[in-house]
N, C-alpha and C positions, 0 to 999 in steps of 0.2 A: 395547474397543480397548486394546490392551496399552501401546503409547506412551501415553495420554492417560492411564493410572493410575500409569503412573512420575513423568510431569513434569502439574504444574498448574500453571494462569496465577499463580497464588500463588506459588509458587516462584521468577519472574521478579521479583517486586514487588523493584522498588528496586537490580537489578542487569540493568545493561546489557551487561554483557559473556553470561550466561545470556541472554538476549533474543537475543542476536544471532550466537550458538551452536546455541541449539536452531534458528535459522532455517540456519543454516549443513546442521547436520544434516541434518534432511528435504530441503533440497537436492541433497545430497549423496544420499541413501537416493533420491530420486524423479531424480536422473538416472541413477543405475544401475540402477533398476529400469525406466527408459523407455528407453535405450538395448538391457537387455539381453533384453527381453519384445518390445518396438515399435520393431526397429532401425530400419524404413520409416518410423516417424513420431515419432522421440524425441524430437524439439523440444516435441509436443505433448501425448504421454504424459508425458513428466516433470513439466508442470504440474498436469498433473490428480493425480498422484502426489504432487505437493507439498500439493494441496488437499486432499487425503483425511485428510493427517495436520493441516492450520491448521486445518480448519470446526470440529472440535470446541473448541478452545483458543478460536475466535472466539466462537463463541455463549456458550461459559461465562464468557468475561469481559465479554460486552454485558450479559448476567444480573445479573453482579456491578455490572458499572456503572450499569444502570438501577435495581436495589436502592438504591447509594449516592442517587444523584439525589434522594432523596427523604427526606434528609437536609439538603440543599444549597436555604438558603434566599438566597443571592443570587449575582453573577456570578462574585463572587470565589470562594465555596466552589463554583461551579460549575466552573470554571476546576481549583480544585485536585482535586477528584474526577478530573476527565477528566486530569490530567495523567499520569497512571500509565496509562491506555490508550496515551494518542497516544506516549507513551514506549516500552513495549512495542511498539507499532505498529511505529514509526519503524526499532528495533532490532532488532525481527525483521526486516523486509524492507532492513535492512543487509545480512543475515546471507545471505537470500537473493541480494542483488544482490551480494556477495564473494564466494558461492559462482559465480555466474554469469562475471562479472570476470576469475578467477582461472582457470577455466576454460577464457573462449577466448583467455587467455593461454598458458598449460601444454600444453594435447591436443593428442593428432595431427590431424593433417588429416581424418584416415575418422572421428574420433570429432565433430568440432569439426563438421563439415557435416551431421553426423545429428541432434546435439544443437541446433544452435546456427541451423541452416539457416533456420527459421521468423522467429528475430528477425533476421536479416540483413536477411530481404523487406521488413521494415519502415522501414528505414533512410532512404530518401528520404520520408517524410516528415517525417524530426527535420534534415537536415540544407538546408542555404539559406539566403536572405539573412538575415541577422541587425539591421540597420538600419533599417527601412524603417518607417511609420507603417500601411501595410497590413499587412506582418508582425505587429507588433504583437497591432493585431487579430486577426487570424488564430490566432497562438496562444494569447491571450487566450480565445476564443471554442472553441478547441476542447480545451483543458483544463478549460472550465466547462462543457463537456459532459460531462466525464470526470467531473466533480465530480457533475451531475444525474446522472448514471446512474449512480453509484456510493451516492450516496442510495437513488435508488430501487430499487436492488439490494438493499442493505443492509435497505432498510426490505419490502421484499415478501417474501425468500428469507432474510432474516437476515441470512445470511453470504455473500449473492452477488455483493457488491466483491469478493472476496477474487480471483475470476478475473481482474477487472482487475489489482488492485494484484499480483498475483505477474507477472503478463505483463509491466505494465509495466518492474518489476523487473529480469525477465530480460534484455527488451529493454535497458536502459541499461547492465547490467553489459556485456552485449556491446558493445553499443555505444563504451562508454569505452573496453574493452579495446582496439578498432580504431583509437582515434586519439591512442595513443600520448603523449608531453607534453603536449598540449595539451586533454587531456581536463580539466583541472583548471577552465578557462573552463566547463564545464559543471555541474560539481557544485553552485554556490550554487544555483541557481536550481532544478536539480532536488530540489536536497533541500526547498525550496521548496514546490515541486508534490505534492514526496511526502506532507507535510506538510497539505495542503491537503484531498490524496484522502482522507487519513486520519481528518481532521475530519469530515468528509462521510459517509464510511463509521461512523463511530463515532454520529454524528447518529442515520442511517438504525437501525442495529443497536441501540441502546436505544429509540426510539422501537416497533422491531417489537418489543423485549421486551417493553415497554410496554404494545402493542396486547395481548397475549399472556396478560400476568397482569391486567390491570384495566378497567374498564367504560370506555369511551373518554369516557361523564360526569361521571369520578370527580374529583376534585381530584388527587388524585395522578398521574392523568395526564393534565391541564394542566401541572400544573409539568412532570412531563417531557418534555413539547413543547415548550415553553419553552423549555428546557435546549436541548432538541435543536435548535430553530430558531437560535437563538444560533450555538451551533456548526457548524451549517450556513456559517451567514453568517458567521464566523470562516474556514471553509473556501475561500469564496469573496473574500473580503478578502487573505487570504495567496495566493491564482493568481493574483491582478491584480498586486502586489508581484510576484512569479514571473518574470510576462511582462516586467514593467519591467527588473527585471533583466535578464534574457534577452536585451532588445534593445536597452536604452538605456547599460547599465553595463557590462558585459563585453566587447563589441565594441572598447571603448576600447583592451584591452588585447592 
């Protein structure tokens, strides 16, 4: 693959503005190639076009990181191993949600309904009451699904969060695009959320590298479940903060 020998997750190390660039990019290349290939279903081709180019960048740096792990003899060197993932994470799927953003701000109408029509559909379920002790719940409960099945994406297929986390993505840039000043009440929390999938998916994605390279009785891949459980449960610790926000601290304003 000609992109994945230009740019390596190496390349990114230590610069956010490249993280969130190359995410910008392949956005950009996967909605023109799903608009002008899949005019009938561009919403849905351009993600898949965005994935063809993240799988490789994702599996090579789960590699990378489950390698480091084994390195990493307590929480704290565990913690700074992964922080250069969930930082790349974080900054690519910036990259991708400003490319999305900016998008159903600028287009025309014929292009914005072809591109953009699918995450419209989904809109009633992000918007409603925001106060409530049942809400709460509710989004509590259903971002820590998001969370288990992004593990266990992550951990079966490798790199099979990646279909959540870019939909999501798309979904909130447009999202924000629609509602104008007040979209800024949304950003803590989701970045929050995003933050959280990321974890989870990073869990799942070393733990499959894990399974991959060494005897699942090895010592070496104890600690890296370890690791990985850790982080899991960091993923799910930062969706509960998420929600609180969500309902309890922003409504205020």
């Amino acid at each position: 693959m000609v992109l994945e020998k230009l740019i390596s997750p190496d390349h990114y190390r230590g610069s956010y503005f490249k993280s969130t660039l190359f995410g910008v990019l392949i956005s950009v290349i996967g909605l023109t190639l799903g608009y002008n290939l899949f005019p009938d279903d561009a919403s849905l081709a351009s993600i898949f076009f965005i994935l063809i180019a993240a799988v490789p960048f994702f599996r090579t740096l789960m590699v990378q990181e489950e390698r480091a792990e084994k390195t990493s003899h307590n929480i704290r060197q565990m913690l700074s191993r992964n922080k250069y993932a969930l930082e790349y994470f974080f900054f690519f799927y910036a990259g991708i949600f400003l490319t999305y953003f900016v998008g159903a701000l600028i287009l025309p109408d014929q292009m914005h309904n072809a591109l953009f029509g699918n995450q419209f559909g989904v809109f009633s379920s992000v918007l409603g009451s925001f106060a409530s002790q049942n809400h709460f719940y509710a989004i509590l409960f259903n971002n820590l699904k998001i969370v288990i099945l992004a593990l266990i994406l992550s951990l079966i297929y490798g790199a099979g969060a990646l279909m959540i986390l870019t939909w999501n993505a798309s979904v909130l840039g447009v999202f924000l695009a629609s509602q104008g000043a007040s979209m800024w009440k949304f950003l803590p929390h989701a970045s929050l959320e995003f933050l959280g999938f990321f974890a989870a998916s990073i869990a799942g994605g070393i733990l499959s590298a894990a399974i991959e390279n060494h005897e699942t009785q090895s010592a070496e891949f104890r600690h890296v479940l370890q690791d990985a459980m850790v982080l899991a449960a960091g993923g799910m610790i930062i969706i509960l903060i998420a929600a609180y926000v969500e309902v309890y601290i922003f409504p205020i304003f």
